[in-house]
C-alpha positions in Angstrom: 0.0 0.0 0.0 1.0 3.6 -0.3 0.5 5.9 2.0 -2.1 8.9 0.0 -0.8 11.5 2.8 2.9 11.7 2.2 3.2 8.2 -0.1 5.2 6.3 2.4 5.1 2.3 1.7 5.3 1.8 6.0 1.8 0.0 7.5 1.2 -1.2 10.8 -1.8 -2.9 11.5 -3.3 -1.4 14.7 -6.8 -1.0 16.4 -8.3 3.0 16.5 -10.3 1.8 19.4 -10.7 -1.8 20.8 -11.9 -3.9 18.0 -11.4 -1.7 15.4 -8.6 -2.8 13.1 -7.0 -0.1 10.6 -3.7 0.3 8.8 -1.8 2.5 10.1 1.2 4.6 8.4 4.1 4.2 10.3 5.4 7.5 8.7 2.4 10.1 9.2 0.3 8.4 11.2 -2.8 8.3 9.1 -5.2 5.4 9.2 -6.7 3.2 6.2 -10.2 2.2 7.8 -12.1 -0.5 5.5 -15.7 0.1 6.0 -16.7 -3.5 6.7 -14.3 -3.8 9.6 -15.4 0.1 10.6 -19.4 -1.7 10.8 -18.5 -5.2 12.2 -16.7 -3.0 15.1 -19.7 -0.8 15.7 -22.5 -3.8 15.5 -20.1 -5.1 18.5 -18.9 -1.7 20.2 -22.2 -0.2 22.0 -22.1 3.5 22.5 -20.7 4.1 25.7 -17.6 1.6 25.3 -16.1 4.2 22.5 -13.2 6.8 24.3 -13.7 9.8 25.2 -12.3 12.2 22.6 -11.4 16.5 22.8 -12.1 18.2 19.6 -8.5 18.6 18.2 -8.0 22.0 15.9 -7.7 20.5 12.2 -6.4 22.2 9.6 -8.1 21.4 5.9 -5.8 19.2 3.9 -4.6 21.2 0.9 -3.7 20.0 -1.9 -5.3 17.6 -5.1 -7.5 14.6 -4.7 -5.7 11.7 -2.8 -5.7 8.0 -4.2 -6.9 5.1 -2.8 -4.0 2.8 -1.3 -6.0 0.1 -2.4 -6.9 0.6 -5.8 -4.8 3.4 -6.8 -7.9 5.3 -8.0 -9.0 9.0 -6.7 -10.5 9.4 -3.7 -13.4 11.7 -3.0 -13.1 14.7 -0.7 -16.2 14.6 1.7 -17.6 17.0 3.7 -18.4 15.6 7.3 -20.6 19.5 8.3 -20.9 22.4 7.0 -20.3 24.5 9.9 -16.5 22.0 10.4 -13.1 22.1 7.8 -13.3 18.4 8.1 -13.1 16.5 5.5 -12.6 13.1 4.7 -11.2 11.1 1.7 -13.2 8.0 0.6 -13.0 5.3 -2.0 -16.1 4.1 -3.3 -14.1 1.5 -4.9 -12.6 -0.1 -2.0 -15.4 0.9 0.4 -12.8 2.2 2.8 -11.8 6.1 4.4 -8.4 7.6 4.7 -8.4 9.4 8.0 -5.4 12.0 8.4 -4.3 12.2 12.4 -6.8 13.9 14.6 -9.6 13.0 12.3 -10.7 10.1 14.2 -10.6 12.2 17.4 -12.5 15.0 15.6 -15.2 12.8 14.5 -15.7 11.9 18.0 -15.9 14.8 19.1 -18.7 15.9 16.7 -20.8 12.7 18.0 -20.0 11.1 14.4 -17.5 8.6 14.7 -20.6 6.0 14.9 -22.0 7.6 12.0 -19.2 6.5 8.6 -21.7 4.8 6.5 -24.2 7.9 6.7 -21.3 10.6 6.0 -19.7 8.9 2.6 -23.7 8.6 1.6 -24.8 10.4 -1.3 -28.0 11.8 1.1 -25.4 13.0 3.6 -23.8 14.8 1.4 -26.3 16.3 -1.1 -27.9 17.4 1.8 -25.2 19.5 3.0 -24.8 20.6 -0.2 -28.6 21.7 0.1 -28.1 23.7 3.0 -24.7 25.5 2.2 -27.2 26.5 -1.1 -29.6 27.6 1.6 -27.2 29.9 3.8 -25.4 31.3 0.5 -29.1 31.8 -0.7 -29.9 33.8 2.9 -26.5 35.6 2.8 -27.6 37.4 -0.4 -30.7 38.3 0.2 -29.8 39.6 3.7 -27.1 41.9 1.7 -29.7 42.9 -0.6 -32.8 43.2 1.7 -30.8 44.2 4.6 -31.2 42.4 8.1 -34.4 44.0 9.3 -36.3 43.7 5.7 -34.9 40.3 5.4 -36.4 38.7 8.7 -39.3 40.9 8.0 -39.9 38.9 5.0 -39.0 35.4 6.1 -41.8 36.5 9.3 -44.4 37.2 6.5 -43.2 34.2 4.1 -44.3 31.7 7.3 -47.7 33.6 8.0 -48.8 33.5 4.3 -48.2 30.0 4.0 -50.5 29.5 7.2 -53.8 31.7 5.4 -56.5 29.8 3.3 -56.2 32.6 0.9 -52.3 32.8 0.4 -52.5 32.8 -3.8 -55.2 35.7 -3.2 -53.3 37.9 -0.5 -50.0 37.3 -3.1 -51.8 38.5 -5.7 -53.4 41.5 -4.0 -49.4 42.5 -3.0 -48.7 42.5 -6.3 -51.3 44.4 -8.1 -50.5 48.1 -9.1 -52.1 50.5 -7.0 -55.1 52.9 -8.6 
């Protein structure tokens, strides 16, 4: 295998947490975490048996798309939140995630570690897409609108859509005064 962080040829096999075997690279310290083993040890691995973990301050990984040290074929860059630089490099190919040092802890952290198969998802992530479209969306209409206009509208958006006569009351705002 070769490592897809700095493409070192060292593994170790080790355990992230009890029961949870990865390969390790003995030069960076970044983990290769095969999603069958990463489900096997959370079937087995209730909740509270996981370690305690602080959130660690990651920096983004710069750089191009990493390969797989499987298959040699790109990885995809996923987003773990919005709101968090984390992301994660999976290959679809080899079901498995790259994990960079401090990733692991981060994802505990959040309350995600248990949560793999739901993050590399197409859901997950189209609907963090979604929402980043919704906040740039917000963003620009609060520049426009300005803050006070802007809630102002959202307020009367949710009270329209409560009326029996929405389409009407719309319409009426946007006739022409006589």
């Amino acid at each position: 295998m070769l490592c897809p962080a700095c493409n070192s040829h060292g593994f170790a096999n080790t355990a992230l947490e009890s029961g949870l075997a990865v390969e390790s690279c003995t030069k960076c310290g970044g983990v290769w975490m095969e999603l069958d083993a990463y489900r096997r040890w959370r079937e087995r691995t209730p909740d509270a048996e996981t370690s305690a973990a602080q959130m660690v301050d990651l920096e983004p990984a710069e750089g191009a798309a990493r390969l797989c040290p499987k298959t040699g074929l790109m990885m995809a860059r996923i987003k773990v939140m919005n709101e968090v630089p984390l992301r994660l490099d999976y290959s679809a190919m080899a079901q498995g995630v790259w994990l960079d040092g401090g990733e692991w802890e981060a994802l505990q952290a959040l309350g995600l570690h248990r949560q793999l198969d739901g993050i590399v998802s197409e859901r997950w992530q189209r609907q963090l897409q979604e929402a980043a479209s919704r906040e740039r969306m917000e963003k620009a209409h609060r520049a426009r609108f300005g803050d006070e206009a802007y809630d102002k509208l959202v307020s009367m958006r949710q009270w329209l859509s409560q009326q029996n006569h929405r389409a009407e009351m719309i319409a009426f705002l946007n006739a022409r005064e006589h």
